[in-house]
C-alpha positions in Angstrom: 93.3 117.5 51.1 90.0 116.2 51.2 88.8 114.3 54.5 87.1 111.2 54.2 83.9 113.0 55.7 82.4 116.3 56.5 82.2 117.0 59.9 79.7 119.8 61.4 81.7 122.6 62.9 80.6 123.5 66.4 80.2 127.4 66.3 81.5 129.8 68.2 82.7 127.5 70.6 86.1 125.4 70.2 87.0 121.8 70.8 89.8 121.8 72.3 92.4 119.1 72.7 93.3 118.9 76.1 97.4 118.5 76.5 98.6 121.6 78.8 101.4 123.1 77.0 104.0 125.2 79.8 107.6 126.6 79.2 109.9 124.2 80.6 111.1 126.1 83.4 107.9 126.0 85.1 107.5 123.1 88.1 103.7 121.4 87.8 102.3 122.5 90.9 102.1 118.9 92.3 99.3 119.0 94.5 95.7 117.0 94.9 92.7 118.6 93.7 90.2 116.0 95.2 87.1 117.4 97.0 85.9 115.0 99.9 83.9 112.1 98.4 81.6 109.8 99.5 83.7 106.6 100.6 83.0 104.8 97.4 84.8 107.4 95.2 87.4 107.8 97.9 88.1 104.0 97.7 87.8 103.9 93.6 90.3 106.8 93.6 92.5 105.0 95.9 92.2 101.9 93.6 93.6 103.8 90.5 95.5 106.6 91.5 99.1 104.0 91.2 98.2 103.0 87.3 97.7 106.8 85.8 100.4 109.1 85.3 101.5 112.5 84.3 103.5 112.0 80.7 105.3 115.1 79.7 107.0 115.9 76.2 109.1 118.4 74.9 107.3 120.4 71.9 109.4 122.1 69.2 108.7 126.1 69.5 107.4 126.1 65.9 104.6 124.0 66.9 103.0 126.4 69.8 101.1 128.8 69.4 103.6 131.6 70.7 106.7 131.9 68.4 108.5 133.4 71.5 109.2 130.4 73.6 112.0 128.4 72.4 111.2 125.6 75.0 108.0 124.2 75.9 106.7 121.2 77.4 103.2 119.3 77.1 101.8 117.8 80.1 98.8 115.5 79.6 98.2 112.3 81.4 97.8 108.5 80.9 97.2 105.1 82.1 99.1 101.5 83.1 97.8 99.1 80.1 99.9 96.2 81.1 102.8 95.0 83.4 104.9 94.9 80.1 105.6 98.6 80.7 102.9 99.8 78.1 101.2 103.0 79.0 98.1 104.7 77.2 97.6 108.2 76.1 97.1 110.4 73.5 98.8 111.2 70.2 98.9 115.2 70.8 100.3 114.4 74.2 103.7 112.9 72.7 103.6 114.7 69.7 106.4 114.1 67.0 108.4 113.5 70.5 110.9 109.6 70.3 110.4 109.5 74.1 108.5 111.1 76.9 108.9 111.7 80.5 106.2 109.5 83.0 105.7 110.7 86.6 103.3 108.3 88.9 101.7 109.7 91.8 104.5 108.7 94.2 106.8 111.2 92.6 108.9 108.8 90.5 109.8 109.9 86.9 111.2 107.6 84.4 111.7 107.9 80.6 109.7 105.8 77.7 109.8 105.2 74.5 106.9 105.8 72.4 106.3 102.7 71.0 103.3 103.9 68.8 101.0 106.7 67.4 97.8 107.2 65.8 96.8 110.6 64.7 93.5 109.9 63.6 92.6 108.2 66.8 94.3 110.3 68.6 95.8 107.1 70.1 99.3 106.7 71.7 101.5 104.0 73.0 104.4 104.5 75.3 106.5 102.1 77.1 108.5 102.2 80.1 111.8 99.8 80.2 113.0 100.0 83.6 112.6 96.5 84.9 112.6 98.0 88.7 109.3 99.7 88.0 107.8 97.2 85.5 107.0 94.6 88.1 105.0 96.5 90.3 103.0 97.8 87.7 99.0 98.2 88.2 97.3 97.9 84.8 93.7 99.1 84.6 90.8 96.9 83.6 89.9 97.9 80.3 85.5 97.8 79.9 83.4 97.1 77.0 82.2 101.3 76.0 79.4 99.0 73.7 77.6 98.6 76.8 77.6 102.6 78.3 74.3 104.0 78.5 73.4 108.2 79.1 73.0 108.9 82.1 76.1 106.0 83.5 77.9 107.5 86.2 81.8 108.0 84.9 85.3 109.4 86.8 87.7 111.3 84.8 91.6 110.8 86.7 94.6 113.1 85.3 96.5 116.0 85.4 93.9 119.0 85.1 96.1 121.9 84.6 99.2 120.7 85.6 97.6 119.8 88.7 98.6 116.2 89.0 95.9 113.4 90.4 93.5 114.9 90.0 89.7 113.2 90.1 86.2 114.6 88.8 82.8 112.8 88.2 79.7 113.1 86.1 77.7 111.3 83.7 77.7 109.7 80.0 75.7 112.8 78.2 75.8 111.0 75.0 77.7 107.9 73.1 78.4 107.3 69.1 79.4 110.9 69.0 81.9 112.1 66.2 84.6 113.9 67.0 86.0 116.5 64.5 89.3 116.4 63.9 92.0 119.3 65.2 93.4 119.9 61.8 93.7 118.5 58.4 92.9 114.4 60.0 89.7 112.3 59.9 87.0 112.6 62.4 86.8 110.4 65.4 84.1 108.1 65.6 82.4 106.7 68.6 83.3 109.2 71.2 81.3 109.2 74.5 80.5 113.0 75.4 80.9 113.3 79.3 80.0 116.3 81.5 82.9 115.4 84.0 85.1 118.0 83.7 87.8 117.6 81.0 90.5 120.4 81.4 93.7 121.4 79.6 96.2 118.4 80.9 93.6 115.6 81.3 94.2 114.5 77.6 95.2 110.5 77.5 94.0 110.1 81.2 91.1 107.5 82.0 87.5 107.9 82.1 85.8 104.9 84.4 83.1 103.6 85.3 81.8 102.4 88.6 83.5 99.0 88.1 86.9 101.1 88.0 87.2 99.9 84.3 88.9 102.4 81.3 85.6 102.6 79.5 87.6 105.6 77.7 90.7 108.1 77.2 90.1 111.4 77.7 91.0 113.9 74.9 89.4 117.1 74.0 86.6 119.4 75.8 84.0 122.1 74.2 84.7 125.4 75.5 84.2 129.4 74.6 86.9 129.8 73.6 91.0 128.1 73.5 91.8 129.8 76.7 88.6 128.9 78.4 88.6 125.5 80.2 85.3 123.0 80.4 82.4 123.9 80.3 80.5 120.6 81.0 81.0 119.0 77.1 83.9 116.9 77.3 84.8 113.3 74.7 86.7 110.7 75.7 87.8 107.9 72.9 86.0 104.8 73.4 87.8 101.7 74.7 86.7 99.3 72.3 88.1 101.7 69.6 91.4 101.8 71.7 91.2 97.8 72.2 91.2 97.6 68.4 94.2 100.3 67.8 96.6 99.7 71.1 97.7 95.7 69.9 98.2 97.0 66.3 100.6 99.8 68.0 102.3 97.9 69.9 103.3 95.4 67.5 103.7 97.8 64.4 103.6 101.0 65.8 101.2 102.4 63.2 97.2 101.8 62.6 95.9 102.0 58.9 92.4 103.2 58.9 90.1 101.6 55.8 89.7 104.7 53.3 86.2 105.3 51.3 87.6 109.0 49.8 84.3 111.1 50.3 83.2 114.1 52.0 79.7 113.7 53.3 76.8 115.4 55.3 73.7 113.6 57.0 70.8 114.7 55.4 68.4 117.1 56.0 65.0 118.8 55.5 67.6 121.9 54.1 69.8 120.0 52.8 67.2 117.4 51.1 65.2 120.5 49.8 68.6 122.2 47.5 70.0 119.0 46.4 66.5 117.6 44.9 63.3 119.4 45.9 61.9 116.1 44.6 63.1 114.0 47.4 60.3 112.0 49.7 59.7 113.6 52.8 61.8 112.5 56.1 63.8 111.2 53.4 67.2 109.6 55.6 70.5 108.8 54.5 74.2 110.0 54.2 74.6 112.6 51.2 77.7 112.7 49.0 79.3 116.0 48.7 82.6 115.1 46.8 84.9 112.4 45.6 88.3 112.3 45.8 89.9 111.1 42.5 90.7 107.5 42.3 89.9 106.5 45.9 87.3 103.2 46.3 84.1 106.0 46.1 85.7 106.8 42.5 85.9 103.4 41.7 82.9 102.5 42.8 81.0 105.2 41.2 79.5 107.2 43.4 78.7 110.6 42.5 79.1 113.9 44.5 77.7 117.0 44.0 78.3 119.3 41.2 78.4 123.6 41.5 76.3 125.9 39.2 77.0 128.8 37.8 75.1 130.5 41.2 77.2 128.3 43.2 74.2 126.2 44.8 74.8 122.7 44.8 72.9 120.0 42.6 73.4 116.2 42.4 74.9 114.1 44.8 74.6 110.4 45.7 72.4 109.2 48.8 74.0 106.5 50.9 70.8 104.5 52.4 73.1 101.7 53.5 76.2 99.9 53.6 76.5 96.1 53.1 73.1 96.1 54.1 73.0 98.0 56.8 70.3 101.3 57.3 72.7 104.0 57.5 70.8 107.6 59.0 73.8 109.8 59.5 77.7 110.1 58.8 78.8 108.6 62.3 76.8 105.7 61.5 78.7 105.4 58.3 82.2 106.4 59.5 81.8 104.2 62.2 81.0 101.2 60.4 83.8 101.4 58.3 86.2 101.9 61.1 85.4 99.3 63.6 84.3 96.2 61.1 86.4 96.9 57.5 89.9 96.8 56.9 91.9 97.8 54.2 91.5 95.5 51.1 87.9 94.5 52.1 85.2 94.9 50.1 82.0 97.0 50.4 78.6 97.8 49.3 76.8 100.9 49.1 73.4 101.5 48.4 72.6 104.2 46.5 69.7 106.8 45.9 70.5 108.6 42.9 67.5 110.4 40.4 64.4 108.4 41.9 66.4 105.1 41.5 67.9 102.6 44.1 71.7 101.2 43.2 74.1 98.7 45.1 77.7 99.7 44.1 80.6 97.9 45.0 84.4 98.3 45.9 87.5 97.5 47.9 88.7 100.2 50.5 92.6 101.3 50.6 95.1 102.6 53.4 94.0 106.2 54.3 96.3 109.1 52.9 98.3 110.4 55.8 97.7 113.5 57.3 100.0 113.3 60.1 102.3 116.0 60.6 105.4 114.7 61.9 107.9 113.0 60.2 
């Protein structure tokens, strides 16, 4: 199946999504893991700790990576979203899993439905029914992630390890990161890179700013290897993409991304010099690898690249810009599609093809699927 866009692999280390998976007979070691704080972290801790929780989910064997244990469990984390019983985390936290178990800090364990998922977002809804606990609920504040900046101070809260509330700090490294996908899915777009630690278990948990607003849900961190934990490059999902997905799940429990049907690469100096050595210099835009038959970039026109006899690559359409808009790289591009198109809306790309500038126009469809459970 071909993605809607290339994504650079990060080599040799993985990105790892961050769920801890543990055979079910083993008890989470239940235990804080907060070092001594200055008061204003010891207060902001004290402000959340009530509206996250540990969500655990029972993953068939044939989905883990040893074949041997017939019953696992993955233990990741989430947050309060409102006093409706709706709780936030991620997809590869509930997995192809009808409900899950949700333990708050007090010990208290209750069952919920999953109300929603989103593998491409890697966005999950879950909702607790019990009207005992639903009136007590804390929801977080959910922040505007348009207005982070490097260098904002941020808290990560969740489950490191099994290790339930557990809290860590750092910065915002980087925003409008892309986030490859885990398997055959889309890229994410608009991560924020963090260098708070973001173990196995802290998947779906919140990252906050100083206000003690979800700014973002933690989901994957970079690391040696699978086995390794963080090594200071961790993403968390923004929360203006989750503001955008989390109404559409709770009302029809599925998101449908706007589909375009390329794979692409941002272009460079390389790059530039094997597809057309007679490009301009510092030439910028998104290049067009392939098509995939009959999707909108079929429709539209636009060309990918065609394979010699040598197997280098010729050819290849240049997107310079989209309904106006400079595009410089493939997360501005995928990110402009995702957060302002929707499926039946119509687009315009501009083109550099041969020396000559073209504005082609079409009407993106629903994604394919690439989820994996039924």
């Amino acid at each position: 199946m071909h993605n809607n866009y290339t994504v650079l692999t990060i080599l040799p280390v993985a990105i790892v999504l961050v769920a801890f998976t543990i055979p079910v007979s083993v008890v989470a070691q239940q235990s804080s893991s907060l070092s001594p704080q200055s008061p204003f972290l010891n207060n902001m801790f004290k402000q959340v700790e009530n509206s996250v929780v540990q969500v655990t989910s029972k993953i068939p064997a044939n989905n883990t990576i040893d074949s041997q244990t017939q019953n696992t469990t993955a233990l990741g984390s989430g947050f309060v979203y409102d006093k409706q019983g709706h709780i936030i985390t991620n997809a590869h936290v509930v997995g192809p899993s009808k409900t899950v178990d949700v333990t708050f800090v007090d010990g208290n364990r209750y069952t919920a439905k999953v109300m929603g998922t989103d593998g491409d977002s890697d966005i999950a809804v879950i909702q607790i029914t019990d009207n005992n606990i639903t009136k007590s609920l804390k929801p977080l504040t959910i922040g505007n992630s348009s207005k982070l900046e490097v260098g904002d101070p941020v808290i990560a809260v969740g489950n490191s390890f099994g290790l339930s509330d557990t809290m860590t700090t750092g910065i915002v490294s980087q925003i409008g990161r892309l986030l490859p996908p885990s398997g055959l899915g889309f890229s994410i777009p608009d991560a924020i890179q963090t260098d708070a630690p973001i173990n196995p278990g802290n998947s779906g948990g919140p990252l906050l700013n100083m206000q003690g607003q979800v700014i973002g849900i933690n989901t994957a961190g970079i690391s040696a290897s699978e086995q390794d934990g963080s090594t200071g490059v961790g993403f968390a999902i923004s929360s203006n993409t989750v503001m955008r997905i989390v109404p559409i799940l709770i009302e029809k429990g599925h998101y449908i991304h706007p589909y375009v049907g390329i794979t692409s690469a941002t272009l460079t100096t390389d790059l530039a010099t094997t597809i057309n050595a007679s490009l301009p210099i510092n030439f910028k835009g998104v290049y067009v690898d392939q098509i995939k038959k009959s999707s909108p970039a079929d429709k539209a026109g636009i060309h990918g690249s065609t394979i010699d006899q040598y197997s280098t690559k010729h050819g290849g359409d240049i997107i310079t810009a989209v309904d106006g808009q400079t595009i410089t790289k493939s997360e501005d591009l995928i990110s402009y599609i995702d957060d302002h198109k929707s499926v039946g809306d119509s687009v315009v790309f501009t083109i550099y093809r041969n020396g000559h500038i073209l504005n082609l126009k079409t009407t993106l469809t629903a994604r394919p699927s690439t989820s994996s459970y039924p």
